[in-house]
Backbone as CSV, one residue per row, in Angstrom:
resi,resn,N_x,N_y,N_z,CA_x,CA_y,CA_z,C_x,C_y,C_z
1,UNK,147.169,9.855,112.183,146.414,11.039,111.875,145.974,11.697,113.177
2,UNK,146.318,12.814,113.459,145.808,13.759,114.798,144.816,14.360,114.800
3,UNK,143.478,14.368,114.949,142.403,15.105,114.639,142.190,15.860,115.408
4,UNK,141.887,17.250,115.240,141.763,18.655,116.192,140.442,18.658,116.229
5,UNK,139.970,19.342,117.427,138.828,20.048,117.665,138.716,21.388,117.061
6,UNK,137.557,21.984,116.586,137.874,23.617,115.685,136.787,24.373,116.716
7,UNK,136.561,24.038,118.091,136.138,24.108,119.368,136.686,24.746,120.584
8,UNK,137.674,25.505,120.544,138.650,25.590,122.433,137.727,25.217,123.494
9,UNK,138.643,24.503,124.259,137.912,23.932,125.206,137.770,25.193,126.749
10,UNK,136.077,25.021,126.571,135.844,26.051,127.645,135.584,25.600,129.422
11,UNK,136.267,26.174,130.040,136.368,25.663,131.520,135.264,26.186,131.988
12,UNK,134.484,25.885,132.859,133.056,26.156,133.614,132.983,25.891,135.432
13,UNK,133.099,27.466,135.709,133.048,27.256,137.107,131.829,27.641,137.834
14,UNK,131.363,27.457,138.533,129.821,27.484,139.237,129.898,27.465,140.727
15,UNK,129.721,28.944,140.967,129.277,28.993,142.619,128.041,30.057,142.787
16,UNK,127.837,30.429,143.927,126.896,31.266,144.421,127.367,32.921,144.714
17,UNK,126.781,33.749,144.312,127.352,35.054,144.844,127.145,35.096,146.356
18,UNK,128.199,35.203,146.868,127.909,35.572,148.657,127.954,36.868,148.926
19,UNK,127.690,37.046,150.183,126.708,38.334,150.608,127.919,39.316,150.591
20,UNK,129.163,38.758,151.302,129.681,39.625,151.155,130.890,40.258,149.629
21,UNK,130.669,39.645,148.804,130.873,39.777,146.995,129.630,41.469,147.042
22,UNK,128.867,41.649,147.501,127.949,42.781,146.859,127.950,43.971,147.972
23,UNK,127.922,45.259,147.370,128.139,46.627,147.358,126.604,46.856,148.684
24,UNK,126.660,48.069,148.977,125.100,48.493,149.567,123.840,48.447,148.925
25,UNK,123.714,48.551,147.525,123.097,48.184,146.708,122.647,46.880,146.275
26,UNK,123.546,45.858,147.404,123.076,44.780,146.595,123.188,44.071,145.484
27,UNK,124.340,44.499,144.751,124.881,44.065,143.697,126.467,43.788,144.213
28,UNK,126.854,42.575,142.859,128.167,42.227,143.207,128.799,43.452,142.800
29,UNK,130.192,43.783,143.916,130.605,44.746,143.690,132.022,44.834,142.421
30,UNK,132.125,45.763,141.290,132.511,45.309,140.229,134.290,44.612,140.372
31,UNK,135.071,44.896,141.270,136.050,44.252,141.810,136.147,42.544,141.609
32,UNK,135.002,42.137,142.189,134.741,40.600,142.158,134.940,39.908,141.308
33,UNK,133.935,40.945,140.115,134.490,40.122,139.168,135.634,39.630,138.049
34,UNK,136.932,40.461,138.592,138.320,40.018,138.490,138.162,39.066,139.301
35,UNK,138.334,38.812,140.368,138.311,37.486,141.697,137.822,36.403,140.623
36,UNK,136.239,36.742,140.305,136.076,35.195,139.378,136.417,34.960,138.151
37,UNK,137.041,35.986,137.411,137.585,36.051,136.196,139.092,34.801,136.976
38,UNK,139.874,35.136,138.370,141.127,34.179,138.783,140.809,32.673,138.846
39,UNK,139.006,32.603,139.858,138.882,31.633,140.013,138.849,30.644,138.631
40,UNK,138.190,30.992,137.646,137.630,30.495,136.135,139.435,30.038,135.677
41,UNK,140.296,31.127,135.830,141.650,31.335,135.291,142.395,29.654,136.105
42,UNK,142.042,29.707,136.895,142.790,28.456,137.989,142.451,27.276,137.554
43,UNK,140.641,27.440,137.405,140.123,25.804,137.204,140.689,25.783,135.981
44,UNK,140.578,26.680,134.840,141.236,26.053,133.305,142.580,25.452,133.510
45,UNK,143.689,26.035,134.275,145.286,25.549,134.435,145.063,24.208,135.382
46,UNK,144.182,23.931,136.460,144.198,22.710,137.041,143.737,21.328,136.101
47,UNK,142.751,21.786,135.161,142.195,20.355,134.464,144.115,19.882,133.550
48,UNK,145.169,20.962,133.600,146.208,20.017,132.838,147.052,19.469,133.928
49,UNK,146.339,18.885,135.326,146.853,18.228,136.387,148.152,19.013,137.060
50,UNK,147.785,20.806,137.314,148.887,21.310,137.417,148.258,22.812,138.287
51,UNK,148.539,22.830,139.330,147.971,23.598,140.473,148.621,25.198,140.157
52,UNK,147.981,26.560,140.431,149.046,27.545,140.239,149.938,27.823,141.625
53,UNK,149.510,27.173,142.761,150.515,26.701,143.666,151.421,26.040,143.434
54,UNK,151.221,24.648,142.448,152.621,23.774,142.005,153.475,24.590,141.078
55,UNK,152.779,25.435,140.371,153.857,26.259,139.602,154.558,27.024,139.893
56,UNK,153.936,28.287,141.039,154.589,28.757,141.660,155.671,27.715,142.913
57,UNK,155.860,26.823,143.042,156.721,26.313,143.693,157.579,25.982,143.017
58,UNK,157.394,25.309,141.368,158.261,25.241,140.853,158.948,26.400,139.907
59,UNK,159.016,27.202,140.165,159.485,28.459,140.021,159.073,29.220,138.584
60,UNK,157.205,29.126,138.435,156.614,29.836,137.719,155.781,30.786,138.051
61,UNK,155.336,31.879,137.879,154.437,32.662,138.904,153.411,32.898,136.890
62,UNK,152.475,33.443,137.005,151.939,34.304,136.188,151.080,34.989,136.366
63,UNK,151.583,36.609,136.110,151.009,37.969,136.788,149.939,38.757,135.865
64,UNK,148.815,39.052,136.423,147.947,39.845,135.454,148.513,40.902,134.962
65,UNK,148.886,41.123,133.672,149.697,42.634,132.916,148.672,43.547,132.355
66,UNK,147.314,43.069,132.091,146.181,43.502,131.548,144.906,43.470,131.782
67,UNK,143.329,44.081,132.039,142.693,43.378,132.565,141.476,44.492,131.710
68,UNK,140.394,43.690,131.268,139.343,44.635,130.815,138.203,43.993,130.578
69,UNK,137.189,44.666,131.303,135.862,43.854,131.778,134.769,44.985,130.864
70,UNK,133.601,44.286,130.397,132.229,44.616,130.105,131.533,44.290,131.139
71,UNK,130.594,45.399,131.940,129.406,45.061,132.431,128.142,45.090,131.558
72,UNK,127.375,44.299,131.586,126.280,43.727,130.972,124.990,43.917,131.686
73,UNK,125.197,43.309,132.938,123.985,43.171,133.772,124.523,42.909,135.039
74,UNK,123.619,43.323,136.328,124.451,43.059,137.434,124.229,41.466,137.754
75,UNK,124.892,41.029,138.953,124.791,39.864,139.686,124.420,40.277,141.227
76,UNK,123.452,39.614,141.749,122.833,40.076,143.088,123.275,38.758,143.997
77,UNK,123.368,39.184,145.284,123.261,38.272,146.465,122.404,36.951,146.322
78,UNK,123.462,36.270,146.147,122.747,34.088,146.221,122.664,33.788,144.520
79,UNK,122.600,34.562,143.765,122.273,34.309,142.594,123.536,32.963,142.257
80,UNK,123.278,32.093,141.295,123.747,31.251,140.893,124.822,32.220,139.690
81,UNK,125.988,31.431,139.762,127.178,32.406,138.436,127.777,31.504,137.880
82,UNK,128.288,30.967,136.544,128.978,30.178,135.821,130.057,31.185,134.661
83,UNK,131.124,30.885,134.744,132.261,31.459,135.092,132.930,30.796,133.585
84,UNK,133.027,31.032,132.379,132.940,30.130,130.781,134.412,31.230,130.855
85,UNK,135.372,29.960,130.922,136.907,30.723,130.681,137.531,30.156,129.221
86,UNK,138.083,30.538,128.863,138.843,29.809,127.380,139.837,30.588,127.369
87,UNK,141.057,30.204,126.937,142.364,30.400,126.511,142.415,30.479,124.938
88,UNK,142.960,32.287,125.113,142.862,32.811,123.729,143.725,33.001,123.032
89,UNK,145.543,33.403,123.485,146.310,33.284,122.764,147.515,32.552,123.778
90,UNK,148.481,32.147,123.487,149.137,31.603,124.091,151.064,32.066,123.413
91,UNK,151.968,32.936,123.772,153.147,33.495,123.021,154.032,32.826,124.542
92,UNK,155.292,32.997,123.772,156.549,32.708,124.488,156.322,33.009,126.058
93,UNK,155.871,34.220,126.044,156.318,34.812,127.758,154.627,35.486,128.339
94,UNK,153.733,34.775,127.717,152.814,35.198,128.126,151.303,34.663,127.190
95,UNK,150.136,34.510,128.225,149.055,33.659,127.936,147.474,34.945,127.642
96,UNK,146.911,34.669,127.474,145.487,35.930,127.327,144.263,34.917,127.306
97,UNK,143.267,34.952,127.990,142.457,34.560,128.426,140.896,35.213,128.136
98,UNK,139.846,34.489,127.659,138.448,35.308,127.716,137.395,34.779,129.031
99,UNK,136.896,35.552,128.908,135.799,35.134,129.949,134.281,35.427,129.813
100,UNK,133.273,35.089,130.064,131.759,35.158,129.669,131.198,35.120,131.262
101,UNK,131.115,35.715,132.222,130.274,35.295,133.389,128.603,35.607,132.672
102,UNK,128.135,34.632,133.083,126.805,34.461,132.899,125.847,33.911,134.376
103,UNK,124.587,34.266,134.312,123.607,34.070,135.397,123.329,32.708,135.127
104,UNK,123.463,31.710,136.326,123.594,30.400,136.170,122.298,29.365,136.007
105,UNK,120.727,30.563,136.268,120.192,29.793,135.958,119.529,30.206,134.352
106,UNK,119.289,31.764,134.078,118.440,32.259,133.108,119.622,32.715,131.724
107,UNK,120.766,31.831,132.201,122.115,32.223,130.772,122.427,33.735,130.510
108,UNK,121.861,34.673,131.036,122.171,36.239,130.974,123.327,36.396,130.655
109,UNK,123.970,36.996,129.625,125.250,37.885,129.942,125.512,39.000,131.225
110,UNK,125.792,38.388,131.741,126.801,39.642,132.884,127.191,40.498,132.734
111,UNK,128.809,39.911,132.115,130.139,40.345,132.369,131.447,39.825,131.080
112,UNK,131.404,40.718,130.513,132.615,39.589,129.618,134.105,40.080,129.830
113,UNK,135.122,39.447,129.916,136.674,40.151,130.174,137.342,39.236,129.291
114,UNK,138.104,40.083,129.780,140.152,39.766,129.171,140.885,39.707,130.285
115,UNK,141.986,39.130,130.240,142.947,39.089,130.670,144.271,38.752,130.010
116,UNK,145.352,39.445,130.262,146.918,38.879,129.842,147.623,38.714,130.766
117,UNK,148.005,37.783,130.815,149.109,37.689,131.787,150.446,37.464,131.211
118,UNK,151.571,37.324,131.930,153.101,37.579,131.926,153.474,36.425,132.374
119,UNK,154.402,35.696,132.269,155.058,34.368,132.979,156.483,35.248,133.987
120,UNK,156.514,35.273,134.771,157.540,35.795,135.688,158.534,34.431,136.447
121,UNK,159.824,34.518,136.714,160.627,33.507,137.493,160.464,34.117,138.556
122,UNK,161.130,32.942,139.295,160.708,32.980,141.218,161.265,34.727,141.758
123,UNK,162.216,35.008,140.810,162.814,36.499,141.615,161.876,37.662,140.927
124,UNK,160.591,37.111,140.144,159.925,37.925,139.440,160.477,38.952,138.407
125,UNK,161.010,38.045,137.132,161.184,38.384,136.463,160.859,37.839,135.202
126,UNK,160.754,38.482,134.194,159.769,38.207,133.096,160.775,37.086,132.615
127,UNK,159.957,36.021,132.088,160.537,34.968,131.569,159.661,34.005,130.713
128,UNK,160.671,32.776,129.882,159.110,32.239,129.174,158.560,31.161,129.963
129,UNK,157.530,30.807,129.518,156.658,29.592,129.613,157.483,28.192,129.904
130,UNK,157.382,27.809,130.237,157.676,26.235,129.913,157.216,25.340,128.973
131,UNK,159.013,25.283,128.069,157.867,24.320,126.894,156.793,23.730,126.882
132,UNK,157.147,22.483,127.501,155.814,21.353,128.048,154.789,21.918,128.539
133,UNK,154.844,22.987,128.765,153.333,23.384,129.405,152.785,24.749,128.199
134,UNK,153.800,25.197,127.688,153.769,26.135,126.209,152.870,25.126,125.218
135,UNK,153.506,23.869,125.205,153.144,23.444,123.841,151.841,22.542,124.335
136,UNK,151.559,22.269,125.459,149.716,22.206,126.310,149.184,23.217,125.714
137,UNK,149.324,24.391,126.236,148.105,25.610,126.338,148.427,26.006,124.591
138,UNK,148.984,25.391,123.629,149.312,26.156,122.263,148.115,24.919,121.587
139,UNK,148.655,23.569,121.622,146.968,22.808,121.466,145.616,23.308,121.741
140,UNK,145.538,24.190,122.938,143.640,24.534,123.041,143.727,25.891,122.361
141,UNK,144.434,26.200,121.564,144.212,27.394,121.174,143.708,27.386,119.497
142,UNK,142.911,27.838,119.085,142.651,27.597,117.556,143.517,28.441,116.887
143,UNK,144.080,27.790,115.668,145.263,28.232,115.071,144.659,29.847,114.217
């Protein structure tokens, strides 16, 4: 008997805003937070013991095709950020991703995004997934 979680498992990344992440104002500048929407994107693909350096060596790349962010609230210089990524759909030739940045100590909503990405081969061209790693990321996904 295989028992599922009815849960996706959410990746959690945690650093500090640095000085230079924020605008003259003093706020992170809204750019960034694609940057930590990648970083959040990386730690979820590393916990399946699989680097996006090892993939790209082994001749997988996967390219942002889509990208769409909510601002909520800003993020200021030193503030603590936790980075709640989950994997939302998972198709042949391409993965979509959510994201929640939140203020790491008072839980604030931030920032919420999307992302899609594309699976591309080494000459960058659109291609699929890799089973074995298709039928990984098709498990954390709720049916």
């Amino acid at each position: 008997m295989r028992l599922i979680s009815l849960v996706p498992h959410v990746e959690e990344s945690r650093f500090r805003v640095r000085y230079a992440e924020t605008d003259q104002m003093g706020v992170v500048y809204h750019a960034n937070y694609l940057v930590w929407c990648e970083v959040g994107r990386t730690d979820y693909i590393r916990r399946f013991g699989l680097s996006y350096a090892e993939m790209e060596r082994r001749g997988l790349q996967l390219a942002v095709a889509d990208a769409a962010l909510r601002f909520l609230a800003p993020a200021r210089y030193d503030d603590p950020v936790v980075v709640r990524t989950r994997l939302t759909a998972v198709k042949s030739r391409a993965l979509a991703f959510g994201y929640e940045i939140r203020h790491g100590e008072t839980d604030a909503r931030l920032v919420e995004a999307t992302t899609q990405l594309v699976a591309l081969d080494a000459s960058r061209r659109l291609t699929v997934l890799w089973p074995d790693l298709r039928a990984l990321l098709e498990a954390e996904v709720l049916p």
